[in-house]
C-alpha positions in Angstrom: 16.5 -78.8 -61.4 19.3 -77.3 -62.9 19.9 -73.5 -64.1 22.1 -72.5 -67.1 23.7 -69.0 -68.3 23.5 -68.4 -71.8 24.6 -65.4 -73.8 23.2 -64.5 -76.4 23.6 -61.7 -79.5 20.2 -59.8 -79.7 20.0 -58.5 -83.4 18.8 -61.0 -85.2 15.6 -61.6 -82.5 12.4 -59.6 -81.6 13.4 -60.2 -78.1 14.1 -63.2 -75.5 10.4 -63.7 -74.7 8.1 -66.3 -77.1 5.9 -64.3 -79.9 4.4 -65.8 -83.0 5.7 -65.6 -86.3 8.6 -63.7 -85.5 11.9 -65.4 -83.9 13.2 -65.0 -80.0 15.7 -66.0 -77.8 13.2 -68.2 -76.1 12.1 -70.0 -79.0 15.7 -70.9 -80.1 16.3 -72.7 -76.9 13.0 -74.3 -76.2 13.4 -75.5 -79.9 16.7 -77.0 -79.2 15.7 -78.7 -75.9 12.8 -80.2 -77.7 15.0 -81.5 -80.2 17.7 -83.0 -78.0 14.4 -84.8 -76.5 14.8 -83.1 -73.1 10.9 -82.4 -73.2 7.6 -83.0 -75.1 5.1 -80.3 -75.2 4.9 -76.3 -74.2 8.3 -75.8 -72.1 10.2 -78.2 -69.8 8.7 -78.7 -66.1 9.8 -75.6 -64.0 10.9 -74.0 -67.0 11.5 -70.2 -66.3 14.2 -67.6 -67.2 15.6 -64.8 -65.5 14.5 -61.5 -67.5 12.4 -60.6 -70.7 15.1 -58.4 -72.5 13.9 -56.8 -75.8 14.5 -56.7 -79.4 17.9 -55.8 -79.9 19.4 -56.8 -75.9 22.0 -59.2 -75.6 23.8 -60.8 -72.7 26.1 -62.1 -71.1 24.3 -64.3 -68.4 20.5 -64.5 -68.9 19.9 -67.8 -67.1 17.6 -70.4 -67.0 16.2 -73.4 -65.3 14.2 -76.3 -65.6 14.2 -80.4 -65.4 17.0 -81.1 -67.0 18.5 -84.6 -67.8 22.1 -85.3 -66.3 23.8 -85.8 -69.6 22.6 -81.9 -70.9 26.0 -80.4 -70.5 26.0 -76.9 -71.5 28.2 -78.0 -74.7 25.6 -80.6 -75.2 22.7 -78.0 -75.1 24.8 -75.7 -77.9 24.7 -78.6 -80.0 20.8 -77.5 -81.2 21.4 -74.0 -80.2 22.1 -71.2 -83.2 25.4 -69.6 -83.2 23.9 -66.3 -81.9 23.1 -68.4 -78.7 25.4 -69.8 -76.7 24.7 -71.9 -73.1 28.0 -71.7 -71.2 27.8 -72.6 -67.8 25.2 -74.8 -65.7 24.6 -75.3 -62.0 22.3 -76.9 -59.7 19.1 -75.7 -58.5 17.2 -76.6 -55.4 13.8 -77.9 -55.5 10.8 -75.2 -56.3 13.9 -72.9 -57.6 12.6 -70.3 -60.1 15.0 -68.2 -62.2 12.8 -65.3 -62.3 11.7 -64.8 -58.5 14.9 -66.5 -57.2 17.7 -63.4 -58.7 18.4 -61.1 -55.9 20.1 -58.8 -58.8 20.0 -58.0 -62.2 23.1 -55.9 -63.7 22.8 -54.3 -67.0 25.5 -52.2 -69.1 25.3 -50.2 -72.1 27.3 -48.8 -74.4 26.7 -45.3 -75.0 28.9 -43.4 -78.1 28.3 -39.7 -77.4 31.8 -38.7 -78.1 30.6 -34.5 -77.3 29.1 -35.6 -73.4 30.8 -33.9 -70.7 30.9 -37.1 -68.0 31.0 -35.1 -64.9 27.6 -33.8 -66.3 27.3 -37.6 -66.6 28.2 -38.6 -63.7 25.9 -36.1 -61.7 23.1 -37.2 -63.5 24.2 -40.9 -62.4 24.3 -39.8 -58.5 21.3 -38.3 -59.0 19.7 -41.5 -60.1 21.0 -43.8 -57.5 19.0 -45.1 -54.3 15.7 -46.1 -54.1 13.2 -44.0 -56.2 9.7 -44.4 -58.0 10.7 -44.1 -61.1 7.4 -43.7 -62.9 8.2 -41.1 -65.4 10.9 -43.7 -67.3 8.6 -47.1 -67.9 5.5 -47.7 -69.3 4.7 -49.5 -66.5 1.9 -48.6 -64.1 3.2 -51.0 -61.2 6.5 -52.2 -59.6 8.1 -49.0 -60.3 9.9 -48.5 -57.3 13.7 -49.5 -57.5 16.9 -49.3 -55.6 18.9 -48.2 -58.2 22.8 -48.4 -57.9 24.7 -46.9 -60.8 28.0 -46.3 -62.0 30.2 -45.2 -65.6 33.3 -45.6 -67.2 34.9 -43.5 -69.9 36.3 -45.8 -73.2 37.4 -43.4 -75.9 34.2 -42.0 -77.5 31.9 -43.7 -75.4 30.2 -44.1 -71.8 29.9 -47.2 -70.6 27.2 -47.1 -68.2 26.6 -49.7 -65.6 23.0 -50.4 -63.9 22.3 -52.8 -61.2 19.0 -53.3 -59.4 16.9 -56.1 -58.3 15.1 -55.4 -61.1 14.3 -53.5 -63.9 10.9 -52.0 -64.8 10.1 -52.4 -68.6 12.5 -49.9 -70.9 13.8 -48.6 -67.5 17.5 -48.9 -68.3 17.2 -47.4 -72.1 14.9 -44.4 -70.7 17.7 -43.7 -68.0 20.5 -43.8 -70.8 18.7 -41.5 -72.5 18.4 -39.2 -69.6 21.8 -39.3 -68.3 22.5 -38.8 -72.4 20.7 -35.7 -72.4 22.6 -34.1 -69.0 25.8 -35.2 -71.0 25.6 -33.6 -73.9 23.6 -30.2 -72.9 20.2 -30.9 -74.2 19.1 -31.0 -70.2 20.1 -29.8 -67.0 21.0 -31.8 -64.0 17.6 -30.5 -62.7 15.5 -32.8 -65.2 16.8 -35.7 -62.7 15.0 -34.6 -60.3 11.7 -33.7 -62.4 12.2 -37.6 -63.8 12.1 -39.0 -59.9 9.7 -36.3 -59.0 5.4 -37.6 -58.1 4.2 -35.5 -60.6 4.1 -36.9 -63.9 6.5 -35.0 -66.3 5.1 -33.1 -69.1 4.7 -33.9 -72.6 7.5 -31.8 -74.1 9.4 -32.9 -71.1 9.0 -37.1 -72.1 11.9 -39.5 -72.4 11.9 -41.5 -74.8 13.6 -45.0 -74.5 17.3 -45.0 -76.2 18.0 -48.0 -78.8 18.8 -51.3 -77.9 21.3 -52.9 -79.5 23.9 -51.2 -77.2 22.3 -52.9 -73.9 23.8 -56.1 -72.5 22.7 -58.3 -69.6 25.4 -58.8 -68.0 24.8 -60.0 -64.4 22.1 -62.0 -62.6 23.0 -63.0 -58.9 22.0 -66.5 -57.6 23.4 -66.7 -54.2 22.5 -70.1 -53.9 23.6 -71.5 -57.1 27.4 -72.3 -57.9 27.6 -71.8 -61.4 30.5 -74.5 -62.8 32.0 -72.9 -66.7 32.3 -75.6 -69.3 35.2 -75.3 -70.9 34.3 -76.3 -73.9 31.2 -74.8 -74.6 33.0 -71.3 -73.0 35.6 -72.0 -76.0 32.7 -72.1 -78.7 31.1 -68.8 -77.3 34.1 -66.9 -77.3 34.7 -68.1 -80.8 31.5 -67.1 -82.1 31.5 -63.5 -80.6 35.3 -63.1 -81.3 34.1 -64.0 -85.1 31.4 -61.3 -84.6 33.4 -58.4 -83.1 36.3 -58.8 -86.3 33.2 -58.8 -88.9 31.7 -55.6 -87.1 35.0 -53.9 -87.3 35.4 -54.7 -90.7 32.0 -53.3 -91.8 32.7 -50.4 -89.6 36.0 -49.8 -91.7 33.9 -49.9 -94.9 31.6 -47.7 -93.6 33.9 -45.0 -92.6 35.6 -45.3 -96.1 32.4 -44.5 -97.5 31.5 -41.7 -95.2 35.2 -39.9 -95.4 35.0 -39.9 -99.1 32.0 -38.5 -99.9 31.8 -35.1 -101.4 35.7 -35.0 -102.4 
């Protein structure tokens, strides 16, 4: 058994998890371990991945595991993988391993521009979400909603870069808390909606958060603490390339963007 991290930039899927007709993060790289002849079939034996993340997430170190052959280097894999995913490190599993069950942590981070927030509102909103809660009133889910949340933020020019970590993460859970803190930040709430958000009551219609967008959300940890993940240089080198590639064309077509926008109207 053997586990590998891959990273991955979420625009151009409807998510990691299969779905027909429509293409995911999952289907790129079961496509290109059919390919490379790894397996024949539905999915590799013991095949699992660490999260779903949703249209729009990327990351850093979703990981996954199967039967792989000794020869499928992570530079190997990349060689039937698209340039929005990249495998970039690989490690061994012990038998019966599962790359779901097996993470004691999950760490997500996302990059909020709100360039009017107030982060001490921020921050108290942040303390007031840490620890174990039931946090019902942010996920559609009806089950596995209690979490020990830890959570923390940084300040980068216009935006807040907030960090989440918890064993896991009920569904939308992190974007429904970004839009909370979000709302302290700016004004639009008080601190005191934290506690009606972690509160048994359900929280009123008028009162509902919504989950914010995706695209800013990266997974950025998963802990294994018996794995020993081993970086491949090479396919390392090709992953950097391809998101260093990325991050010049965004700024550029944020450039032309803000051209347009500061010379309308003159």
């Amino acid at each position: 058994m053997d586990a590998y991290r891959v990273a991955y930039d979420g625009r151009p899927f409807h998510g990691f998890q299969r779905q027909p007709d429509v293409p995911t993060v999952e289907d790129a790289i079961l496509d290109a371990l059919r390919d490379l002849g790894v397996f024949a079939g539905d999915a590799p034996p013991g095949y699992a991945a660490a999260g779903r993340t949703d249209a729009g997430v990327s990351a850093v170190a979703q990981t996954v595991a199967f039967e792989a052959p000794d020869w499928l280097s992570p530079a190997a894999f990349n060689g039937e993988l698209p340039a929005d995913v990249r495998a970039w490190a690989r490690a061994d599993a012990p038998d019966g391993f599962h790359a779901t069950h097996d993470a004691t942590a999950r760490e997500y981070v996302y990059h909020l521009h709100a360039p009017e927030a107030d982060p001490e509102r921020a921050r108290a909103a942040l303390d007031g979400l840490a620890g174990e809660h039931d946090f019902h009133n942010l996920t559609p889910d009806g089950t596995g909603t209690v979490r020990d949340l830890s959570a923390s933020l940084s300040v980068d020019g216009e935006y807040l870069v907030l960090t989440f970590r918890a064993g896991g993460f009920a569904r939308q859970l992190v974007r429904r808390l970004v839009s909370l803190v979000r709302a302290v930040a700016v004004g639009a709430a008080d601190v005191g909606k934290v506690e009606r958000a972690l509160a048994p009551e359900p929280l009123p219609g008028h009162e509902g958060i919504a989950p914010a967008p995706a695209f800013p959300l990266v997974l950025t940890g998963v802990d294994y603490p018996a794995l020993d993940f081993a970086v491949d240089p090479d396919a390392a080198a090709s992953a950097r390339a391809v998101f260093a590639e990325r991050r010049a064309d965004w700024r550029t077509r944020a450039r032309v963007a803000g051209e347009v926008a500061d010379r309308l109207g003159r």
